[in-house]
C-alpha positions in Angstrom: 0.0 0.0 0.0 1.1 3.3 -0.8 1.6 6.2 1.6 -1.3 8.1 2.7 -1.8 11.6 0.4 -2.4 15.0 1.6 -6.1 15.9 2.9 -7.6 18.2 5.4 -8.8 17.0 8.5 -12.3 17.5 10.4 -13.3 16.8 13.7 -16.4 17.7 14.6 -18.3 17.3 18.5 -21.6 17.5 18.1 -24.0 15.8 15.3 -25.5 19.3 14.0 -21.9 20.2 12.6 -21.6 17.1 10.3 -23.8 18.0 7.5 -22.5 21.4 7.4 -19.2 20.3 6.9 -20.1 17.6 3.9 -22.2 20.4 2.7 -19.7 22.9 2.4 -16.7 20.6 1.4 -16.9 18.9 -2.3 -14.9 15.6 -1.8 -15.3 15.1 1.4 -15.9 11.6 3.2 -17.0 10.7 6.9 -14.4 8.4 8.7 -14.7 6.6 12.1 -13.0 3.4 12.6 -12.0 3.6 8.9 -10.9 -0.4 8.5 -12.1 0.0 4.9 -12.0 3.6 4.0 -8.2 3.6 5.2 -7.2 1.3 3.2 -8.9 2.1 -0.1 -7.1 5.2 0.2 -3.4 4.1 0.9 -4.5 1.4 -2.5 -5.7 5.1 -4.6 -9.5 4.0 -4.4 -10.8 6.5 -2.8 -9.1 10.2 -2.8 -11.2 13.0 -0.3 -10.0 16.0 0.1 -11.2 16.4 3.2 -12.0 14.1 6.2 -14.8 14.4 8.6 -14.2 12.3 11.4 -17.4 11.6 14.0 -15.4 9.5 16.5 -16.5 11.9 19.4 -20.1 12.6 18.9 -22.2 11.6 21.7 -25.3 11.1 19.6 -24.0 8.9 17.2 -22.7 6.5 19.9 -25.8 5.4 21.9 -27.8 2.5 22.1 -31.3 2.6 24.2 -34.4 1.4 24.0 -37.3 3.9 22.8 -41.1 3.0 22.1 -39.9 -0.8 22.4 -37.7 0.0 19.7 -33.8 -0.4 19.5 -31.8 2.4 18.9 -28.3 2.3 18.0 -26.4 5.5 16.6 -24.3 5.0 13.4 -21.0 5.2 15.7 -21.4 2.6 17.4 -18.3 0.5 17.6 -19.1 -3.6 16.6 -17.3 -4.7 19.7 -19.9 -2.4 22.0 -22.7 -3.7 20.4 -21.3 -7.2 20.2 -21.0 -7.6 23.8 -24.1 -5.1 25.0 -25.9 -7.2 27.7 -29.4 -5.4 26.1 -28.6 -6.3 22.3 -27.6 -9.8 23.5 -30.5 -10.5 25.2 -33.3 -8.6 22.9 -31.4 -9.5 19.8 -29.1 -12.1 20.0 -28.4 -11.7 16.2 -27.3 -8.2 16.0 -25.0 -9.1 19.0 -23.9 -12.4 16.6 -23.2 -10.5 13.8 -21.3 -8.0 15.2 -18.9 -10.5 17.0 -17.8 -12.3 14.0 -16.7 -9.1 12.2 -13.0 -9.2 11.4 -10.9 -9.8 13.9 -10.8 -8.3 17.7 -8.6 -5.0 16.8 -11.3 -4.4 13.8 -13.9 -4.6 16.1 -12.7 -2.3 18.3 -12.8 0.7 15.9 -15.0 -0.6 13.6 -18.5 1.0 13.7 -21.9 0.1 12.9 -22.7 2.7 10.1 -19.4 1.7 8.6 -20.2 -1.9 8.1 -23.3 -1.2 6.7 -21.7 1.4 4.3 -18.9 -0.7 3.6 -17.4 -0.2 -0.1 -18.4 -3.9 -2.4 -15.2 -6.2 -3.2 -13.8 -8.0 -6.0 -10.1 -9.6 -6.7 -9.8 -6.9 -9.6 -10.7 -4.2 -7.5 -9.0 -4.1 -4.0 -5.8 -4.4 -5.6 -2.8 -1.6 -5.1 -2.6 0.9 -7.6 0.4 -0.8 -9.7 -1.2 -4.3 -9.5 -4.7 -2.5 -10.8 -2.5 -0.7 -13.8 -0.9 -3.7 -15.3 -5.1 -5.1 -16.1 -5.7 -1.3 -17.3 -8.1 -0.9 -14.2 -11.7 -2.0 -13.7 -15.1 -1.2 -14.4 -15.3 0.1 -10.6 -12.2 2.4 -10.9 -10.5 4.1 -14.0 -11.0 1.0 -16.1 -13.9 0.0 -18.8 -14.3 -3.2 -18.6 -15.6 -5.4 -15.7 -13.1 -9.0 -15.6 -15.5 -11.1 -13.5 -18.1 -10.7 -16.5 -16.1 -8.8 -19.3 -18.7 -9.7 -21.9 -21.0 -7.2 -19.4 -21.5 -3.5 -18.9 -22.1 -3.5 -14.9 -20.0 -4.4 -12.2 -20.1 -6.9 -9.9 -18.0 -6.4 -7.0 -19.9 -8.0 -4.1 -21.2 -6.5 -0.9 -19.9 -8.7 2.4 -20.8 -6.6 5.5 -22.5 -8.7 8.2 -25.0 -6.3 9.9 -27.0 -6.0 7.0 -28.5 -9.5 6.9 -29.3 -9.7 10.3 -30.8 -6.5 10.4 -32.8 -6.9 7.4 -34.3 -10.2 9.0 -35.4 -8.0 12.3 -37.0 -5.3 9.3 -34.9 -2.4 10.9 -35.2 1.4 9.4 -32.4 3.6 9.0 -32.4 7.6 9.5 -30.7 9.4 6.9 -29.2 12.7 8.0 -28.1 15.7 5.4 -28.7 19.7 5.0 -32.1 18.9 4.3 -32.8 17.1 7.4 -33.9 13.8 8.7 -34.9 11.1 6.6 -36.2 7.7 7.8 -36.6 4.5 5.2 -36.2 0.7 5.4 -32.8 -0.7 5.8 -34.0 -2.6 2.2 -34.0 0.5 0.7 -30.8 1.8 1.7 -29.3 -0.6 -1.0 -29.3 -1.1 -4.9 -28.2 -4.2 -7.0 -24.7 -1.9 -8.3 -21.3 -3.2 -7.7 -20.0 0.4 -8.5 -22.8 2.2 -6.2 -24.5 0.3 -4.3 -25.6 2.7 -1.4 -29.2 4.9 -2.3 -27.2 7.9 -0.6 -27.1 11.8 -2.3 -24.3 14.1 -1.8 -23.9 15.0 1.7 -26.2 12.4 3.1 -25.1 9.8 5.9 -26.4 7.4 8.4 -27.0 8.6 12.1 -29.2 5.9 13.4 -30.7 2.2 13.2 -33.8 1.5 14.5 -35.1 -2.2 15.1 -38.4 -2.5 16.0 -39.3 -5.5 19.2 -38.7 -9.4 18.1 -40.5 -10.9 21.0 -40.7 -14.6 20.6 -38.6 -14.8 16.9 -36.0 -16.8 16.6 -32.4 -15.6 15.2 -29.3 -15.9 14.1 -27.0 -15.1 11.9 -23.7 -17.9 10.3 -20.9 -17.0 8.0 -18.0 -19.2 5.8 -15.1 -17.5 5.4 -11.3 -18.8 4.5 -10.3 -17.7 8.4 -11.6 -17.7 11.4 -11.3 -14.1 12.2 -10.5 -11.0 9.8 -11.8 -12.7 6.3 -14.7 -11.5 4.7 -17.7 -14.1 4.5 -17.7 -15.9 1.2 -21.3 -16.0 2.0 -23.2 -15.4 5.2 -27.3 -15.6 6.3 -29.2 -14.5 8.8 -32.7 -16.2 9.8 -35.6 -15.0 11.6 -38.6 -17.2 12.0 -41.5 -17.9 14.4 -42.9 -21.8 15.5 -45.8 -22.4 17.3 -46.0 -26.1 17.6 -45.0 -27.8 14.7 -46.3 -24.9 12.5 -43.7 -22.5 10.8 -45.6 -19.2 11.5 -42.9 -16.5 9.9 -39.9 -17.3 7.9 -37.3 -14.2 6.9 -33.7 -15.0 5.2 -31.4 -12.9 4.0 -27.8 -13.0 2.5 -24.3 -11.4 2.2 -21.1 -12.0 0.1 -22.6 -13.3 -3.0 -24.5 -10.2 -5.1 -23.5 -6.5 -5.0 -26.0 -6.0 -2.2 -27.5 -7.6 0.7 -30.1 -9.6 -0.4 -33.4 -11.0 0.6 -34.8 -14.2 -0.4 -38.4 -14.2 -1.6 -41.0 -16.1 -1.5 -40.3 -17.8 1.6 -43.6 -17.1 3.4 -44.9 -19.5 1.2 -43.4 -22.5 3.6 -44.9 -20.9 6.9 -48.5 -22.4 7.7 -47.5 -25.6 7.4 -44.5 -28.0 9.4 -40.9 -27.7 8.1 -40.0 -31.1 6.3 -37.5 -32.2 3.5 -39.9 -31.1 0.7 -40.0 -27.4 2.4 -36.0 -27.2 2.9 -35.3 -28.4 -0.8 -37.9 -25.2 -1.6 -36.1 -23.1 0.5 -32.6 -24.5 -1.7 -34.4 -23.5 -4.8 -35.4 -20.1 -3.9 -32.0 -19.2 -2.1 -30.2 -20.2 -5.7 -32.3 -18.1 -7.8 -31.9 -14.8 -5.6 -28.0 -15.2 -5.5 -25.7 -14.4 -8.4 -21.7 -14.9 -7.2 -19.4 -14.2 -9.6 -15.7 -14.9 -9.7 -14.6 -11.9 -7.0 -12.5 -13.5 -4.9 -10.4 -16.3 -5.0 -12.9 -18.7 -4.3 -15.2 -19.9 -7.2 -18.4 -18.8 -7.5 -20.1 -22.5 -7.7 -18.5 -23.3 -4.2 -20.2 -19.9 -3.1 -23.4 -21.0 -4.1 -23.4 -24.3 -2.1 -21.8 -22.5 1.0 -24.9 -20.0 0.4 -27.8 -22.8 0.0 -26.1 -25.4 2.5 -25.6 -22.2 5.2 -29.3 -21.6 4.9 -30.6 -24.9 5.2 -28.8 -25.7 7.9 -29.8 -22.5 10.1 -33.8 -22.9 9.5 -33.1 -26.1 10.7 -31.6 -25.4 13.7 -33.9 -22.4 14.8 -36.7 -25.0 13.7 -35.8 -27.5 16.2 -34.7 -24.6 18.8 
């Protein structure tokens, strides 16, 4: 990696000051824990002028409970809300999720909004700036043509962060904060199938809170593959939420990371609640997992062995939370 270029520096104290600052600065980027931002700049990915960094604000680094509804600022870092006795209890995913981030000194900086903001990956793309020259770049940066799918015109780096999922299962919302004010949407809706932007964000918009709404008596988790224990990205992970009452599957959510350009999450699957879960149900659940995924050749691992991690993961998890 190279050295790190020039750039001005920010620190702002209190959440009112942050869109001021990305309103006023063209080329400016927020930074927290900066485990990906940092080093897509040392690699030339990503050049901003200025950096706004939001380590100290109070607002953006609370979780509490309001209306029966978790809130947890953007700031957050993944090893608070991995070991918060609350989120652990209430919603043992988000606490799952969060702990199998990285590694432990990730974690420690690392912050919620990051991970869900994270830039997608491919082999092509997170390269240094020499190693990205000799394939005359990509269709994500300075290049024309995308090498996982040249015969394309998109890209498709994949998205890998691990909140996502297993807040998408929970249906969390997201407020959006800019000039303009406060917006509040669906965490779905943050995302679009785009390996170069994948984020529904404008120009001087960011993150500043997750809100997840009660999951009494629902059933999560969340389970990852990944080449390492610790510090890999998931070559696929999914997160499960789903409600028995007897033998009946009453709600089934799934959702998915690592194998398409954005979270995803699978449809169709409340056709299998109202009914017990047997072998015919799981092989429908295989079916409907394989045709919401799309890997590609973006990492090192092929994208048919992605494909059964992905179907095998999810099988296995409804299962488990089946049987309790």
């Amino acid at each position: 990696m190279d050295a790190l270029p020039h750039f001005e520096y920010l620190r702002p104290q209190t959440i009112a000051e942050v869109p001021r600052m990305l309103g006023c600065r063209v080329g400016s980027s927020l930074i927290a824990g900066g485990t990906d931002l940092m080093a897509n700049i040392r690699r030339g990915l990503a050049t901003p002028d200025v950096l706004i960094d939001i380590t100290d604000i109070e607002d953006l680094n609370r979780i509490e409970v309001d209306n029966d509804q978790l809130v947890i600022g953007a700031g957050v870092t993944l090893d608070t809300l991995g070991n918060d006795q609350r989120v652990a209890a209430d919603f043992p995913i988000i606490a799952a999720a969060a702990s199998v981030v990285a590694g432990p000194t990730h974690r420690n900086v690392a912050t919620l909004g990051g991970n869900l903001c994270q830039e997608t990956r491919c082999v092509y793309y997170n390269q240094s700036q020499w190693w990205r020259d000799s394939n005359d770049g990509c269709l994500k940066h300075e290049g024309t043509v995308c090498h996982v799918a040249p015969g394309g015109e998109r890209c498709w780096a994949a998205y890998c962060g691990d909140l996502a999922p297993a807040l998408l299962v929970l249906e969390a919302q997201v407020e959006v904060m800019s000039l303009d004010g406060i917006r509040r949407m669906a965490l779905a809706e943050l995302y679009c199938d785009d390996g170069q932007k994948h984020l529904n964000l404008g120009e001087g918009e960011f993150i500043s809170t997750v809100r997840v709404p009660a999951s009494t008596g629902i059933r999560t988790d969340y389970l990852k593959s990944r080449l390492r224990g610790a510090i890999d990205f998931p070559l696929a992970g999914v997160a499960v939420a789903l409600r028995r009452k007897g033998e009946i599957l009453e709600n089934l959510r799934v959702a998915l990371t690592g194998t398409n350009c954005c979270p995803v999450v699978v449809g169709g699957v409340a056709d299998l609640t109202g009914r017990a879960l047997n072998d015919s149900a799981l092989e429908k659940l295989e079916r409907m997992v394989k045709a919401c995924i799309q890997p590609m050749n973006s990492t090192f691992i092929s994208h048919q062995y992605r494909r059964r991690v992905a179907t095998n993961l999810t099988k296995r998890l409804v299962q488990d939370l089946y049987r309790g």
